[in-house]
C-alpha positions as CSV (number, residue, x, y, z in Angstrom):
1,X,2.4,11.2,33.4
2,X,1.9,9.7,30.3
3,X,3.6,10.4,27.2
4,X,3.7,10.1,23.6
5,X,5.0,7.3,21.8
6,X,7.9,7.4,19.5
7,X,6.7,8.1,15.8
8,X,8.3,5.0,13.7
9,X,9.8,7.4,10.9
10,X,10.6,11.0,11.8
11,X,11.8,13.8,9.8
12,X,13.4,16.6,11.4
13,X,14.7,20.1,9.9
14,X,15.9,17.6,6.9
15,X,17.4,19.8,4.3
16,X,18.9,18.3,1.1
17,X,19.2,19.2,-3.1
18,X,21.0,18.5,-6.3
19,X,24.2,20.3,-6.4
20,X,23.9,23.6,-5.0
21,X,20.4,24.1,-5.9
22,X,18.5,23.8,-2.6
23,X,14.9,21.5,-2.8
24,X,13.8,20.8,0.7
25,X,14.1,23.3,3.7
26,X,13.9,22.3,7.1
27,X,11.4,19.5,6.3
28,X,10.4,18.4,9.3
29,X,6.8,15.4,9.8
30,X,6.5,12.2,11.4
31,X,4.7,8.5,11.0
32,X,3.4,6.7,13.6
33,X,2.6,2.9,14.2
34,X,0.0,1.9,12.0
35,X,-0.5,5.0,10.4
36,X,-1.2,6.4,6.8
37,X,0.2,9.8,6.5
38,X,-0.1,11.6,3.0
39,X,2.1,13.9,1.6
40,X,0.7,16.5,-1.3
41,X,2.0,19.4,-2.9
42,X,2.5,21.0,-6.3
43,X,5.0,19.3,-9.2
44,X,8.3,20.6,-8.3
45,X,7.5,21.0,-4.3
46,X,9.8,18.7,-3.5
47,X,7.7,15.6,-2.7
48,X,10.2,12.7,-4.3
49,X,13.0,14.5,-3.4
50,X,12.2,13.9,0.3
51,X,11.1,10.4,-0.7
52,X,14.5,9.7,-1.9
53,X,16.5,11.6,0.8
54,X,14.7,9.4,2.9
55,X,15.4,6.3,1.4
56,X,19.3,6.8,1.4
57,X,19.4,7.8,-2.4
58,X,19.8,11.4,-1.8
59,X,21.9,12.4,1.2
60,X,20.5,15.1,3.6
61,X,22.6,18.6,3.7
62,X,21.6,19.0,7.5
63,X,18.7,17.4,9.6
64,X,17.7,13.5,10.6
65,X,16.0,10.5,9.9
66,X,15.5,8.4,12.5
67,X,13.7,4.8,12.7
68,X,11.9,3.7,15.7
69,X,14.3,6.2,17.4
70,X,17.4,5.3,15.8
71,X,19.2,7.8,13.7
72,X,19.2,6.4,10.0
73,X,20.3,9.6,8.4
74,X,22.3,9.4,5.1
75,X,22.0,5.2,5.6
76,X,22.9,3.1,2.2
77,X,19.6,2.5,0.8
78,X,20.2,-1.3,1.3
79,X,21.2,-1.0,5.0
80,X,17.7,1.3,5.4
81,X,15.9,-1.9,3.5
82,X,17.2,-4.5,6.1
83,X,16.7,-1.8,9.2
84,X,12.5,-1.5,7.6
85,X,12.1,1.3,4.8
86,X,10.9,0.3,1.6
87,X,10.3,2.3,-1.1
88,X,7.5,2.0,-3.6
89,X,8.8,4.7,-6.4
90,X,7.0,7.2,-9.2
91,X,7.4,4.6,-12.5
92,X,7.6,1.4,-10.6
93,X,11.5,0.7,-11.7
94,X,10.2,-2.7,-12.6
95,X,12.5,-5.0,-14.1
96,X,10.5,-5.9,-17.7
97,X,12.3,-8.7,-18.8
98,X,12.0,-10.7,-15.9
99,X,8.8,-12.8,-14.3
100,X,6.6,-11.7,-11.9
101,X,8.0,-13.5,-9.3
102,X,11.4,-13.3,-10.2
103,X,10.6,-9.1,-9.6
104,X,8.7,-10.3,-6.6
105,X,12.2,-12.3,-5.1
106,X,14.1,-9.3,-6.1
107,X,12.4,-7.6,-3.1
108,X,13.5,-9.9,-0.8
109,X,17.1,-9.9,-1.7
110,X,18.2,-9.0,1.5
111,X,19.4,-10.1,5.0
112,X,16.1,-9.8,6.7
113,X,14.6,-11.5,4.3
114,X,16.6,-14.5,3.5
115,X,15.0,-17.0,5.9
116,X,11.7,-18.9,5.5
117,X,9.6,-16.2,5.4
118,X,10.3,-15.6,1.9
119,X,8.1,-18.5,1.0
120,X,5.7,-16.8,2.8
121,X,6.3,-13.4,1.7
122,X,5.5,-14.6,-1.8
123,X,2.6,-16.1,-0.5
124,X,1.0,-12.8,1.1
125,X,2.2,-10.8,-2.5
126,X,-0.5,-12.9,-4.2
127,X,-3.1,-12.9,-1.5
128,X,-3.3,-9.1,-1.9
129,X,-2.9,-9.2,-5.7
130,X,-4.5,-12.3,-6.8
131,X,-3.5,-11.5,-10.3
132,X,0.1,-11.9,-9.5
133,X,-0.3,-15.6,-9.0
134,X,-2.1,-15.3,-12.3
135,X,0.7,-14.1,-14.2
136,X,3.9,-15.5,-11.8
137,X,5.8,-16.5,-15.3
138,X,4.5,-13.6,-17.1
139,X,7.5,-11.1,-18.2
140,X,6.6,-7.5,-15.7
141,X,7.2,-5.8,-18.9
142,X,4.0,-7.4,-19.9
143,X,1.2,-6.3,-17.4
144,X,-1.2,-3.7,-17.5
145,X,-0.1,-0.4,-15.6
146,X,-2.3,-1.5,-12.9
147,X,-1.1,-4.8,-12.6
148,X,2.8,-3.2,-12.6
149,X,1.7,-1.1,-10.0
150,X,0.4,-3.9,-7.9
151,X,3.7,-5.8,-8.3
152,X,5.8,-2.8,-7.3
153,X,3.5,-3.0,-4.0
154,X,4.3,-6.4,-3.8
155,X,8.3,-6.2,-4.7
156,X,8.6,-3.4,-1.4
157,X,6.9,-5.9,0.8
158,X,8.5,-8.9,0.2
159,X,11.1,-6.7,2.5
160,X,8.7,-6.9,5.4
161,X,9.4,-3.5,6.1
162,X,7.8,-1.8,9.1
163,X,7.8,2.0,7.2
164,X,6.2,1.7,3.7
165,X,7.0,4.9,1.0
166,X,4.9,5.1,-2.2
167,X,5.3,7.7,-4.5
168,X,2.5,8.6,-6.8
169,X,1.1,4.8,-6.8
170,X,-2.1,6.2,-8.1
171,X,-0.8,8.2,-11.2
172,X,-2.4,7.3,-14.5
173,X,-4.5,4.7,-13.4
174,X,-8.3,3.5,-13.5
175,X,-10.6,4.5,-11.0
176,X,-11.1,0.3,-10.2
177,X,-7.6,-0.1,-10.3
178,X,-6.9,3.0,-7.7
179,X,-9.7,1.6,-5.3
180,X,-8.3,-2.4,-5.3
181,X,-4.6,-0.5,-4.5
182,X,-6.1,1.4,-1.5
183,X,-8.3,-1.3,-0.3
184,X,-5.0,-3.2,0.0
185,X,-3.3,0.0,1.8
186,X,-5.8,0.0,4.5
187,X,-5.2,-3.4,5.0
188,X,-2.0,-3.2,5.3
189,X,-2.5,0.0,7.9
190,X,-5.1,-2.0,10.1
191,X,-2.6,-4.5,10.0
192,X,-0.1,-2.1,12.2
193,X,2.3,-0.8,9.1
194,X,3.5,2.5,8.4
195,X,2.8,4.1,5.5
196,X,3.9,7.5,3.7
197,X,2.2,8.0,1.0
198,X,3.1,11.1,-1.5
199,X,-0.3,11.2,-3.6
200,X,-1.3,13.7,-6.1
201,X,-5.1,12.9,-5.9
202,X,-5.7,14.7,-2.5
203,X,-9.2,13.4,-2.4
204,X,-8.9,9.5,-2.7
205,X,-5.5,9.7,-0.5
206,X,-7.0,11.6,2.2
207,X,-9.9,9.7,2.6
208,X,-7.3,6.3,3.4
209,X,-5.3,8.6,5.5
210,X,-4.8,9.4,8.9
211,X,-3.3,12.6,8.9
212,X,-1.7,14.7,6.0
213,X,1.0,17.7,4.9
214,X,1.2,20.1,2.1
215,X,4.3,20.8,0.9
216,X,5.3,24.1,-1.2
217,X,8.7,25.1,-2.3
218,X,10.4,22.8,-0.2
219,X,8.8,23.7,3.1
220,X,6.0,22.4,4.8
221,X,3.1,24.4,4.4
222,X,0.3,23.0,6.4
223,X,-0.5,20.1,8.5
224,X,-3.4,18.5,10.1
225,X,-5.8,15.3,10.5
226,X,-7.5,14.2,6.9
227,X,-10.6,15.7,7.8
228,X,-9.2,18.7,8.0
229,X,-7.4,18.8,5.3
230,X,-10.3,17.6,3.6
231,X,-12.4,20.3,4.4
232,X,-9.6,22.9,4.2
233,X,-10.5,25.7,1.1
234,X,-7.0,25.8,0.4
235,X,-6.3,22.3,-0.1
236,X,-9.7,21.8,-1.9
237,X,-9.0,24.5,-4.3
238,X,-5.2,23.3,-5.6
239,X,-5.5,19.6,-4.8
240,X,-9.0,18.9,-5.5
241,X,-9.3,19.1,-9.1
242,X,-9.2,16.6,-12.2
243,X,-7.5,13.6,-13.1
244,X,-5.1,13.1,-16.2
245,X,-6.2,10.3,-18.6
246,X,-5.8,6.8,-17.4
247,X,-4.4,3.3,-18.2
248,X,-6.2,0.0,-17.2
């Protein structure tokens, strides 16, 4: 009797909120090996809020995280980093001041990371993002949103994580600039990471993805394969529409 393998991030009943105001309810989805799973929903629906509960920087009310199987729940975000979560957030959170490699090191600043591989770490940042090698003494601060974006990409792997969580990485960006970012993603999938990606532009995000949920008010609403969700009325209706201006 064969049976299913163990997702590498699942999410089960997690509840958690600012306060005493409530955001998610009973939020329950999972990632498997290799996988792209997208996450869409309205402003407000509680997208980054699960992002960060997941990431340690919002503790869960009730429910689980686990990793591989192990229960991470309510984990420091730093002790998550070394277990394999690393977080891509909304803004970047870059450090302007400082180089592009010395951001790129920053990501690296842990226990799992502080061996050899850093070297190479470095090395695979600026084979994804040539442009990074381009402008390794350049301040962040400096960069064109598409390039900061590429180096937040590039900051998150230099973790080696084996679960990867972006949060809007495509917001306010070129259509040229979206496509290099995803062509990287899939790479990075076919190359056996996880990925969560929460993605307001349903239609590029689906199309990268493997499977896909829609959250509304905290809950989620609807699940399924991208196709489906591709072709659902529903989705293509709220998600589907147009982009806000963009930055190169």
């Amino acid at each position: 009797m064969s049976t299913e393998p163990t997702p590498v991030l699942s999410i089960d009943a997690l509840c958690a909120g600012y306060g005493r105001v409530p955001v998610l309810r009973d939020v329950t989805l999972d990632v498997g090996a290799g996988e792209m799973v997208t996450l869409l929903g309205a402003n407000g629906a509680g997208k980054s809020t699960l992002l960060k509960a997941v990431m340690g920087l919002l503790r869960p009310t009730s429910g689980s995280v686990r990793l591989s199987g192990a229960d991470v729940t309510g984990h420091a975000p730093e002790r998550l980093v070394r277990a394999g979560l690393a977080l891509v957030p909304e803004g970047r959170m870059l450090f302007g001041p400082m180089s592009v490699d010395e951001n790129l090191l920053l990501g690296a600043h842990t226990r799992r990371a502080r061996d050899p591989g850093t070297t190479e770490g470095l090395a695979r940042a600026r084979g994804l993002f040539p442009v990074l090698a381009e402008r390794a003494r350049q301040p962040a601060e400096t960069l064109s949103g598409g390039e900061q974006q590429m180096l937040a990409v590039g900051r998150a792997l230099m973790s080696r994580p084996r679960v990867l969580l972006l949060d809007e990485p495509s917001l306010g960006l070129a259509p040229k600039v979206i496509a290099a970012i995803f062509a990287v993603l899939d790479t990075l999938r076919q190359e056996g990471l996880s990925i969560l990606l929460v993605e307001q532009d349903a239609t590029v995000a689906l199309r990268h993805s493997d499977r896909g949920y829609v959250m509304r008010t905290g809950r989620i609403a609807l699940a399924g394969s991208a196709a489906e969700l591709l072709a659902d009325e529903s989705v293509r209706e709220i998600y589907l529409g147009s982009r806000p201006a963009t930055e190169g």
